[in-house]
C-alpha positions as CSV (number, residue, x, y, z in Angstrom):
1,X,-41.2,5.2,51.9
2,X,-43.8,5.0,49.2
3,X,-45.7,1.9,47.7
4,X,-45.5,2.6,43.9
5,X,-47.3,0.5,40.9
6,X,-45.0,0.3,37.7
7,X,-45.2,-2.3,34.8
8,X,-43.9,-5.4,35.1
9,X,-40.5,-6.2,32.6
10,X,-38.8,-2.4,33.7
11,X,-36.3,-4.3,35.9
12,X,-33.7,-1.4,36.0
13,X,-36.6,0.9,36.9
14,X,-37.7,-1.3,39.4
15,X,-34.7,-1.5,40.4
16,X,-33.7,1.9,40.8
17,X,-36.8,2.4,42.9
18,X,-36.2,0.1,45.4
19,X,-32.6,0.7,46.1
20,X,-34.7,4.7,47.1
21,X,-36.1,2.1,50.3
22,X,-40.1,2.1,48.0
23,X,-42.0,-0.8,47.8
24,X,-43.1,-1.5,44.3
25,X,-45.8,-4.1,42.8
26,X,-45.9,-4.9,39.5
27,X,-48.7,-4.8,36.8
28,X,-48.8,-7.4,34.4
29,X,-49.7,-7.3,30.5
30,X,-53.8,-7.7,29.7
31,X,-54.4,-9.4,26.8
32,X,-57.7,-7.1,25.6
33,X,-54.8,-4.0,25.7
34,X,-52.8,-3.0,22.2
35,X,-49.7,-5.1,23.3
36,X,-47.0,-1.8,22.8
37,X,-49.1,-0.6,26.0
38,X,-49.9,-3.7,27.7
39,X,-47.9,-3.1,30.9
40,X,-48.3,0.3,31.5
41,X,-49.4,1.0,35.0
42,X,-51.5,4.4,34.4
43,X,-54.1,2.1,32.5
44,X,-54.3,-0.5,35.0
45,X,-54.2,1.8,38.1
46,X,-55.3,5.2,39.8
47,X,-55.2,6.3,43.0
48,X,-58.0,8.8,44.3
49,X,-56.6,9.5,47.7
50,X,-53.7,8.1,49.4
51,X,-53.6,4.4,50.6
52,X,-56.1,3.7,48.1
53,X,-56.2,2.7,44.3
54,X,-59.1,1.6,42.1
55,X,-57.5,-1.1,39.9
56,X,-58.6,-3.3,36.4
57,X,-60.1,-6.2,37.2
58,X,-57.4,-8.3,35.7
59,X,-54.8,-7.1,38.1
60,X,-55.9,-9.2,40.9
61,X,-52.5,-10.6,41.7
62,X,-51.3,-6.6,42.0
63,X,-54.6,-6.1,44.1
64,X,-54.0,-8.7,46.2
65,X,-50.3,-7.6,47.2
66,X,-51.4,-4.0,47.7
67,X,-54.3,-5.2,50.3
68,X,-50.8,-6.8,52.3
69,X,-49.2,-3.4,52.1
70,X,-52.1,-1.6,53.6
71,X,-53.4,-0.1,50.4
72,X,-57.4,-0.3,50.5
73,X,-58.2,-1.6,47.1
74,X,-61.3,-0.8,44.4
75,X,-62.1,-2.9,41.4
76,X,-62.9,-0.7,38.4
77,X,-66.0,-1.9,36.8
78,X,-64.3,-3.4,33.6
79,X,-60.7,-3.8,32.5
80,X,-59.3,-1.3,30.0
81,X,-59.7,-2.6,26.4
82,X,-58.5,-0.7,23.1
83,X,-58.6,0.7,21.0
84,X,-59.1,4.4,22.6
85,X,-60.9,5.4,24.4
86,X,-61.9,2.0,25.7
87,X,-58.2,1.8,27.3
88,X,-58.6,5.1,29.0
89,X,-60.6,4.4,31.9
90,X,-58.4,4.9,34.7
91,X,-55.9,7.2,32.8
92,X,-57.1,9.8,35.1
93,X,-54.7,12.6,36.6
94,X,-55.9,13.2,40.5
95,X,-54.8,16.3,42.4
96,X,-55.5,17.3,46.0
97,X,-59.7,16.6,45.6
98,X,-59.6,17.2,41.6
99,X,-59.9,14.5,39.2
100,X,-58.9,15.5,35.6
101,X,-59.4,13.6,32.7
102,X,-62.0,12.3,29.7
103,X,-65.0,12.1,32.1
104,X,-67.3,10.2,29.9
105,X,-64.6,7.5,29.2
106,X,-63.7,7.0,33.2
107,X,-64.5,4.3,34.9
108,X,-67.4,4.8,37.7
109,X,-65.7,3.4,40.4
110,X,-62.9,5.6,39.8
111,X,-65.6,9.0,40.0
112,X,-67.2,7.5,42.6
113,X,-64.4,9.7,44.8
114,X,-65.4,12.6,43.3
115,X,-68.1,15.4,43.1
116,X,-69.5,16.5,39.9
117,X,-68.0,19.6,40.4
118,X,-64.4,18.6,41.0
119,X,-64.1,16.3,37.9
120,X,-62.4,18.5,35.1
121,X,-63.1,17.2,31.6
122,X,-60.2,17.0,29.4
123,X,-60.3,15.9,25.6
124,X,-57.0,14.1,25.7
125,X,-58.1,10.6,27.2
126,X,-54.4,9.5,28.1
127,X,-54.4,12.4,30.8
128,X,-52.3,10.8,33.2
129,X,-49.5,9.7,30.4
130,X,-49.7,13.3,29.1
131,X,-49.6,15.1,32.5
132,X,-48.1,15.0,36.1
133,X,-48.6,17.2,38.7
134,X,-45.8,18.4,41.3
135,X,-48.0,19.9,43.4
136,X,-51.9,20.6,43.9
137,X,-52.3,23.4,41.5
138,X,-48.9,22.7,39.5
139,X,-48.9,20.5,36.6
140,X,-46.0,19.7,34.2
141,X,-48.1,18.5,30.3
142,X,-46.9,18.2,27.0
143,X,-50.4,18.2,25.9
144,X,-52.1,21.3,24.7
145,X,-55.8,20.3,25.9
146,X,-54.5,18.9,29.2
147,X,-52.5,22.6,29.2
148,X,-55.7,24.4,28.5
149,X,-58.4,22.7,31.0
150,X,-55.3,22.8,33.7
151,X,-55.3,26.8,33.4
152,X,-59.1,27.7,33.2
153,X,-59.2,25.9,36.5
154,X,-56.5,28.0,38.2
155,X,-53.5,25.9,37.8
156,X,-49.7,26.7,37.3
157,X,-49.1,24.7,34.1
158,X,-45.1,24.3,32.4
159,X,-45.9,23.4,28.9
160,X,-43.3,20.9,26.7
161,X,-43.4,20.3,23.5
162,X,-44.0,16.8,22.1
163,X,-41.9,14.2,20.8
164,X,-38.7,14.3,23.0
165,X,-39.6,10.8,25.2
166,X,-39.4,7.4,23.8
167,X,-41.9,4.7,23.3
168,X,-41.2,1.8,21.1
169,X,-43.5,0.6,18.5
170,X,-44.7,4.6,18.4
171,X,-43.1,8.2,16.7
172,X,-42.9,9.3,20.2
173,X,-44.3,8.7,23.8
174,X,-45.8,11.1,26.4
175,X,-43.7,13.3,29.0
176,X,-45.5,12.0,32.1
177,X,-45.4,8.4,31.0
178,X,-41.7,9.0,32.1
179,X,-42.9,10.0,35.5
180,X,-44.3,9.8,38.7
181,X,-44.3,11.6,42.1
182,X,-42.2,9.1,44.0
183,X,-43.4,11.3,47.1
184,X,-44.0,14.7,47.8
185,X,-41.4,16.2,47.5
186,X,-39.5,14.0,44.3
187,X,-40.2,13.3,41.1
188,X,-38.7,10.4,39.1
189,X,-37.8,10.4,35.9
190,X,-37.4,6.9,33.8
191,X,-34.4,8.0,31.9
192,X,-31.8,11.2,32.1
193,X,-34.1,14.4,32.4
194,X,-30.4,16.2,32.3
195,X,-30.1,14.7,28.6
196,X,-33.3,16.5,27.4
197,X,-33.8,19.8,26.4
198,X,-36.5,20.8,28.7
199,X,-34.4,19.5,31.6
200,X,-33.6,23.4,32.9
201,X,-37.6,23.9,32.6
202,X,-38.3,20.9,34.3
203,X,-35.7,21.6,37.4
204,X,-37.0,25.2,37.7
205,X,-40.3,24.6,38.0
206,X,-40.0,21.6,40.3
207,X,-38.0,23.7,42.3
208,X,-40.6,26.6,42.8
209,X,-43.0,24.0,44.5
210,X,-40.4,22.0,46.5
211,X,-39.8,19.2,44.5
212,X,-36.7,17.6,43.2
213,X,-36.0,16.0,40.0
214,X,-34.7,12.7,40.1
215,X,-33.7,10.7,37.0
216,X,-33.5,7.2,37.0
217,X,-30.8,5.8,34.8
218,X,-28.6,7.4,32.4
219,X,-30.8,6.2,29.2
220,X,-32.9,8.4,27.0
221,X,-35.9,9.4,28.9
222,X,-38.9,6.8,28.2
223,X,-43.0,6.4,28.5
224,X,-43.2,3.3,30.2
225,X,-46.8,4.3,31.8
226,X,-46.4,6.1,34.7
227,X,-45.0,5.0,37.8
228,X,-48.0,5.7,40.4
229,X,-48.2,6.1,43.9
230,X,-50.6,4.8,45.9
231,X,-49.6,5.1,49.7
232,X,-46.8,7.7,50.6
């Protein structure tokens, strides 16, 4: 099973996870970050290749568990600190040897893994809250930037539109802040992806690539940063 990195305080995510057999470690709350994003993993945490994750600074105590898993760790150069886009530099969306996100906010040791050539610039800086991909050139976004730089490079993108996922303390959160690839082949969903009306577009596109949709819990579907895995 996977090792997965979620924010500490979703216990019935976490939860939920684990009774799938994955190994989770939690991130906690960074006092520099605006506190209605404190915990959420996709700004603590990115994975450039499997087995490996650069991580904030401040996440020692996560770092430190993922070394005992197996997972080869990398300290990003600084911890994320807002306001945007100080917050944004490991909010990075990796696929097969493609890194997409805002390149001149990313951390160094994060693009360290990357050519120059396979780092795709994107002007929406929460890339990895805003998109998630099911497969190397298939990427679900309900952002119209991430949409954009996703199809000049090739890529099968499904569009949503914004405002039908949940984040307290904000109008609305991001689709793939509900998300994350709990393996290959599944994609988790925090919340009821069958209670939302893009579940049918979801499922169908998941289903082209091989993937199945998994929600997590009954509840409203919910940004709660990602859940990100870092060893399959």
């Amino acid at each position: 099973m996977s090792v997965l990195v979620v924010g500490a305080g979703n216990d019935g995510l976490i939860g939920a996870l684990e009774r799938l057999g994955h190994t989770v470690v939690t991130v906690e709350p960074f006092a520099g970050l605006d506190p209605r994003i404190g915990s959420h993993a996709d700004l603590y945490v990115c994975s450039p290749q499997p087995g490996v994750a650069v991580i904030a600074p401040c996440q020692y105590r996560a770092a430190a568990e993922l070394r005992k898993l197996g997972v080869e760790t990398v300290f990003a150069d600084c911890d994320p600190v807002s306001p945007y886009p100080g917050d944004v530099r490991l909010n990075a969306l990796v696929s097969g040897r493609r890194i997409f996100g805002k390149t001149s906010a990313l951390d160094p040791q994060l693009l360290n893994f990357f050519s120059s050539g396979d780092r795709i610039d994107i002007r929406q800086g929460y890339c990895r809250c805003s998109a998630v991909a099911v497969a190397e050139n298939a990427f679900i976004t309900d952002d119209a930037s991430a949409a954009r730089a996703m199809r000049d490079n090739g890529a099968e993108v499904l569009e949503l539109e914004k405002g039908c996922v949940r984040l307290p303390g904000f109008d609305h959160g991001f689709f793939a802040g509900a998300t994350g690839m709990l393996d290959r082949r599944t994609l988790g969903f925090n919340g009821s992806l069958e209670k939302s009306p893009f579940y049918a577009r979801v499922e169908s596109f998941c289903r082209v690539y091989g993937v199945s949709a998994v929600s997590l819990s009954e509840e409203e579907l919910s940004d709660v940063g990602s859940v990100i895995a870092v060893s399959y």
